[in-house]
ZAZA-68746 format. One line per field, with one value per residue (C-alpha): x, y, z negated; residue in one letter. Coordinates in pm, 1 decimal, padded with zeros to 6 digits, m for minus. Layout:
N
x <- X | ...
y <- Y | ...
z <- Z | ...
res <- A | ...
//
This chain:
232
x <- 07695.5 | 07360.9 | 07171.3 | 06940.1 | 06718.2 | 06639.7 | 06314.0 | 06332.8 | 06191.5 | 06386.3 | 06744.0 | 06954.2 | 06877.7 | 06820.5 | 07196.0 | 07357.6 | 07177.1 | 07317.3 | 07694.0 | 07738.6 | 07582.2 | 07805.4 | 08071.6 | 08004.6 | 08019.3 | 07661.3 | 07513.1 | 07292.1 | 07020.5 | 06803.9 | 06455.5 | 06270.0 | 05853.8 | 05722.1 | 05734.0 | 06153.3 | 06137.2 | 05920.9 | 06162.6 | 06419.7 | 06304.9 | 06259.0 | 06583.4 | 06717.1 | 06645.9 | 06696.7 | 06774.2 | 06620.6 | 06441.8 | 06540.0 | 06121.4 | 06045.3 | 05686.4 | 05621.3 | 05627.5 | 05481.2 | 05263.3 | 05214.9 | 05287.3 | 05517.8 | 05268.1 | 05116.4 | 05457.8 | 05520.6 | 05164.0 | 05213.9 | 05606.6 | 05514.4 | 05247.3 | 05506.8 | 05819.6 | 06018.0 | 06257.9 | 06389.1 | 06206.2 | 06325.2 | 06106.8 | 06194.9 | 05979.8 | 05995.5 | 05690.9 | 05720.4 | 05390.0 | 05349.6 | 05099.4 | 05278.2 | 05510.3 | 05210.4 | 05129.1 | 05425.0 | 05535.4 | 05159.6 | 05236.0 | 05533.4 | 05839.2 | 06130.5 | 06285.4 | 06086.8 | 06307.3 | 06234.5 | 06433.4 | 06681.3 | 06846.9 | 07229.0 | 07390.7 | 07577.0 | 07298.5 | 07089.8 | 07374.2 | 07408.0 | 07048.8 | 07104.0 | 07385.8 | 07228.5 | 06877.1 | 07067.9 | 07247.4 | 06870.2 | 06771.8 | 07065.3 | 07008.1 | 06641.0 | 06682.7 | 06990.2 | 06798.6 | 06493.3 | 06736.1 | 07006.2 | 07320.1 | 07634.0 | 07934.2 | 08234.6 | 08573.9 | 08790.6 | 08844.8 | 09204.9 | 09457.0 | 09726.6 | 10043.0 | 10228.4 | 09932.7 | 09765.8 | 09399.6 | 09147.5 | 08963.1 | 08609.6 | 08566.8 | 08440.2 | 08715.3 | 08607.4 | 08904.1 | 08898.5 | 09281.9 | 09373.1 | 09543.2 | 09874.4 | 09669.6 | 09380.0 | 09647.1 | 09811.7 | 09514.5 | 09365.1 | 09712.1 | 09658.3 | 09335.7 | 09404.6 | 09629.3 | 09421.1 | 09061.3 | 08755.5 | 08964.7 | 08955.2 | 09254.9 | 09261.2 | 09239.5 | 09568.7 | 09723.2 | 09542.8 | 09658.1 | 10037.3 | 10059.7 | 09931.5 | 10214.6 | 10042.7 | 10162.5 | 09881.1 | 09487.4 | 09264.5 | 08967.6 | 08804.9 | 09049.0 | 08767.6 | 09020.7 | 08999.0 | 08640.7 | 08633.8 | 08845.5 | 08685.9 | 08367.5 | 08549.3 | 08644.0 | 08368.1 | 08170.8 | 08468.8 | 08485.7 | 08148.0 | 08128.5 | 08405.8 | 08310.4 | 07926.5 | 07968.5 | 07982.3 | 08322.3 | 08398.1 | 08523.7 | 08338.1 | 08381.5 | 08370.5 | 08272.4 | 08540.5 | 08849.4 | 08870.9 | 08822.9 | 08771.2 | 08775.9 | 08480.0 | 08531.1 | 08778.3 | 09051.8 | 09378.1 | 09720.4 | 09960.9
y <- 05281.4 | 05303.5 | 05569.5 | 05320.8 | 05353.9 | 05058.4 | 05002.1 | 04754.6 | 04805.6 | 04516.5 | 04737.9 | 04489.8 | 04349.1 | 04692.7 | 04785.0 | 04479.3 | 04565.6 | 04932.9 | 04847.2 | 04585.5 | 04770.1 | 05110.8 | 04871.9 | 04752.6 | 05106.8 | 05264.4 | 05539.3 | 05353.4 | 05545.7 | 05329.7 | 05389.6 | 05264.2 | 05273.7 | 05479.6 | 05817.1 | 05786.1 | 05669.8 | 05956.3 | 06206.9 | 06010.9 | 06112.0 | 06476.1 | 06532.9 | 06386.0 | 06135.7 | 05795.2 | 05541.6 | 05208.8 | 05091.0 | 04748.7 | 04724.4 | 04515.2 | 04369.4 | 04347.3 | 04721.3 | 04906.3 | 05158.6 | 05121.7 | 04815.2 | 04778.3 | 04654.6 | 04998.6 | 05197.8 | 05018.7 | 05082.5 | 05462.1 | 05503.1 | 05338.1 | 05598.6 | 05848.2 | 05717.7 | 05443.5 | 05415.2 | 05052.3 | 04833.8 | 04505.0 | 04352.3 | 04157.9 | 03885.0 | 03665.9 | 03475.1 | 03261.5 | 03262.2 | 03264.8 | 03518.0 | 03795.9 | 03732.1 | 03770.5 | 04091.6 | 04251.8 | 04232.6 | 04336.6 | 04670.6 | 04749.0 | 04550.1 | 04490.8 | 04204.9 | 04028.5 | 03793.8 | 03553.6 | 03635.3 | 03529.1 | 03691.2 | 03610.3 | 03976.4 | 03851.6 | 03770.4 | 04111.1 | 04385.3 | 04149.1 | 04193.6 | 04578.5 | 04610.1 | 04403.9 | 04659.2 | 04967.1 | 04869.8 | 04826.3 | 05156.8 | 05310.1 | 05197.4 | 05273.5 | 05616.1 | 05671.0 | 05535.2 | 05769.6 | 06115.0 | 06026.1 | 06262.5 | 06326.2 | 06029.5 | 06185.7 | 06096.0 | 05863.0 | 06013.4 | 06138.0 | 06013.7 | 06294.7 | 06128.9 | 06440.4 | 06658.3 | 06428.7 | 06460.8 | 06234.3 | 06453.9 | 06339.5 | 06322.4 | 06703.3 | 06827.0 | 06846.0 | 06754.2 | 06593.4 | 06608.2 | 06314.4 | 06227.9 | 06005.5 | 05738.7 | 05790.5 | 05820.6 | 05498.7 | 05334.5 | 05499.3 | 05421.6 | 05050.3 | 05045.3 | 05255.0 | 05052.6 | 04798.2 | 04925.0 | 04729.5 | 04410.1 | 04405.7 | 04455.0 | 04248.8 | 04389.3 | 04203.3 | 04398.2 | 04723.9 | 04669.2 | 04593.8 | 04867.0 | 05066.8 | 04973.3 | 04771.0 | 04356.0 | 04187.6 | 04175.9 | 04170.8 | 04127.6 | 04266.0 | 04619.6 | 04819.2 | 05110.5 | 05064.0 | 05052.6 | 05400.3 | 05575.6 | 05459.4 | 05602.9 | 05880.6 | 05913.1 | 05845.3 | 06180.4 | 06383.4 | 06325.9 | 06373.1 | 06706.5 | 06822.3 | 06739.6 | 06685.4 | 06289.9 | 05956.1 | 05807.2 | 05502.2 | 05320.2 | 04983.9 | 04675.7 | 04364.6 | 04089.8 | 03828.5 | 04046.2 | 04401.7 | 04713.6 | 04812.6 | 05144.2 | 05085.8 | 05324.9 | 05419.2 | 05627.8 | 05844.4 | 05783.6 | 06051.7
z <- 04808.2 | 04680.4 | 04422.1 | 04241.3 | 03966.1 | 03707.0 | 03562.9 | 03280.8 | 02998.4 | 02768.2 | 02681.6 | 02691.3 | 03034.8 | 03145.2 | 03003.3 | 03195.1 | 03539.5 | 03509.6 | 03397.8 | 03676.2 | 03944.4 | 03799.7 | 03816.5 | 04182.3 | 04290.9 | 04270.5 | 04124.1 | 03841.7 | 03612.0 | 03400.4 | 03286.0 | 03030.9 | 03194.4 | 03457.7 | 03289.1 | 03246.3 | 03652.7 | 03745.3 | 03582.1 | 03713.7 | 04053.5 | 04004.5 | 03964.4 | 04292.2 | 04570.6 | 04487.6 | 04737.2 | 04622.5 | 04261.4 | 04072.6 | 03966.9 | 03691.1 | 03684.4 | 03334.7 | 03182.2 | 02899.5 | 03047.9 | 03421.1 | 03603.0 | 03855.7 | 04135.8 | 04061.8 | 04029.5 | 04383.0 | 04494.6 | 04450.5 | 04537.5 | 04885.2 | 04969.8 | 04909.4 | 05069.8 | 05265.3 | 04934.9 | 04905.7 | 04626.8 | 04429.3 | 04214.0 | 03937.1 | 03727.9 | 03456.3 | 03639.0 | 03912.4 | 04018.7 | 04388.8 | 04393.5 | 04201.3 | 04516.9 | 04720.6 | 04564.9 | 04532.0 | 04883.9 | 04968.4 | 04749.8 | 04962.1 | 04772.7 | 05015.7 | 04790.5 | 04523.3 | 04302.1 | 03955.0 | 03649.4 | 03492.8 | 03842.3 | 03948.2 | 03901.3 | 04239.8 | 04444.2 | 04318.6 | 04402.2 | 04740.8 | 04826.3 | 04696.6 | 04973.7 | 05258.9 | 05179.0 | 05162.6 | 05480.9 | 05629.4 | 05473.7 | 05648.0 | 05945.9 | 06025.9 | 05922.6 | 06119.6 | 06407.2 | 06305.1 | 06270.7 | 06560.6 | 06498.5 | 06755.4 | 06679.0 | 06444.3 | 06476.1 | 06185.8 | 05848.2 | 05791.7 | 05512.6 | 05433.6 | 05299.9 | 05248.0 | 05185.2 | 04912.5 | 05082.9 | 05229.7 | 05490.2 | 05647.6 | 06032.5 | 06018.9 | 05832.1 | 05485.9 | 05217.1 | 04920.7 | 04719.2 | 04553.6 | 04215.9 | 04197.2 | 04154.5 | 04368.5 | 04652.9 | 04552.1 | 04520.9 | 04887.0 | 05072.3 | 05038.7 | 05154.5 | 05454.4 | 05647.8 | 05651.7 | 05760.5 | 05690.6 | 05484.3 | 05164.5 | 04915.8 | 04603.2 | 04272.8 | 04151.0 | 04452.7 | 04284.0 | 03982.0 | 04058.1 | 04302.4 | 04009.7 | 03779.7 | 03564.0 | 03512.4 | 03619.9 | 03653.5 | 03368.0 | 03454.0 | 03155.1 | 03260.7 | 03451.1 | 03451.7 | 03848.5 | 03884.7 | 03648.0 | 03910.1 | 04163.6 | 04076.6 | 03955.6 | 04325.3 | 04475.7 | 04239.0 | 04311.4 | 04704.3 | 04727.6 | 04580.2 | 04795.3 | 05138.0 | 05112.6 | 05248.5 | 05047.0 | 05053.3 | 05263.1 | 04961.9 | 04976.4 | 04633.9 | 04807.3 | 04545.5 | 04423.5 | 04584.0 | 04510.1 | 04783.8 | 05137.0 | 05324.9 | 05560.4 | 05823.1 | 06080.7 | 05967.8 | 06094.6 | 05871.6 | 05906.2
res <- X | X | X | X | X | X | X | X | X | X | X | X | X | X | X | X | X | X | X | X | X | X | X | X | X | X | X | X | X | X | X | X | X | X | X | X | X | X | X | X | X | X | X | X | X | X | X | X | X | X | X | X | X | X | X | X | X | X | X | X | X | X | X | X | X | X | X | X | X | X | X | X | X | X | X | X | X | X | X | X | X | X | X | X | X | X | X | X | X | X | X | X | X | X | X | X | X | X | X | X | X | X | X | X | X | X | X | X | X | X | X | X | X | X | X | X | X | X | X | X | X | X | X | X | X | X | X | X | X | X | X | X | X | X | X | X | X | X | X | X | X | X | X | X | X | X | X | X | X | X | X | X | X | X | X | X | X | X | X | X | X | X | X | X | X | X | X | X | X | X | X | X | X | X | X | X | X | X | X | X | X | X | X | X | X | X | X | X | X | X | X | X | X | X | X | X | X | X | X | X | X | X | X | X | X | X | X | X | X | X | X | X | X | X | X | X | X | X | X | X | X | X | X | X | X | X | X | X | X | X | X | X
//
């Protein structure tokens, strides 16, 4: 999953963008104008910006204009105007994706995915690094361990969740089977008690072994572990 930072300055819009991406899985911060994005990024790396044309203080053409010279970080635009040369421009700047508001939430955290994936890619084929082994699922031991070794223990149900998704590498498990397996009587989707662990997961494993979890939302079903991994 993706860190991202939002620049929008209407709240509202800003708000939605941030919950559903949270709620997809990423690391969201939002930001208000340029300054709020430029503290955003002292405080850590950021992997792509949602970019809003339209802001307060500094455009984001410029914002783009100036992150570009900088760094390969992943850019979306977003505009109200449809104008074909505010396409023109932005891609000029450096944007990686340039799409028209009102945007589909769907289609946005798809083309967030698909540039992440890109990102990923081109700097794993810049900084080449010796092939690790699967990740390891501890029954007995409560523990999801990275190829290296490094273990993260798991809560009741954090290992209930993890020990569907482990049999069945790479497919996704649907949240109705989540939630039953859970205990609970059926799906709601309004419940985002699922998506809270998950990312509760996700910070946790993190911290403990130094590696993003392979913990993957797949739209319309539920959850995938993405990576090859050891039951035992």
């Amino acid at each position: 999953m993706a860190h991202i930072a939002v620049v929008e300055d209407e709240a509202p819009l800003r708000g939605d963008l941030v919950e559903y991406l949270g709620a997809c899985g990423h690391r969201v911060v939002g930001c208000e104008d340029a300054r709020a994005l430029d503290r955003a990024l002292a405080t850590g790396p950021v992997d792509l910006i949602i970019l809003d044309v339209n802001l307060p203080d500094e455009d984001g053409f410029s914002i783009a204009a100036r992150l570009r010279e900088q760094s390969e970080i992943g850019i979306i635009m977003l505009t109200a105007r449809g104008i074909n040369v505010d396409r023109v421009v932005g891609l000029e700047v450096g944007a990686d994706v340039y799409l028209v508001k009102p945007v589909e939430l769907r289609e946005l955290e798809a083309q967030v995915r698909t540039l992440a994936r890109r990102l990923k890619v081109a700097h794993t084929a810049a900084t080449p690094v010796a092939p690790l082994g699967p990740w390891t699922y501890d029954q007995t031991a409560w523990t999801l361990a990275t190829p290296d070794g490094a273990a993260v223990k798991l809560t009741g149900n954090e290992r209930i969740f993890l020990s569907l998704l482990v049999v069945r590498p790479g497919e996704g498990v649907s949240r109705a089977e989540i939630f039953r397996a859970l205990g609970k009587r059926e799906w709601d989707p309004s419940d985002r008690s699922v998506d809270s662990m998950v990312r509760r997961l996700r910070a946790k494993g993190e911290q403990a072994t130094g590696r993003e979890l392979p913990v993957e939302a797949m739209h319309g079903l539920g959850y995938a572990f993405t990576a090859p991994v050891t039951v035992k």
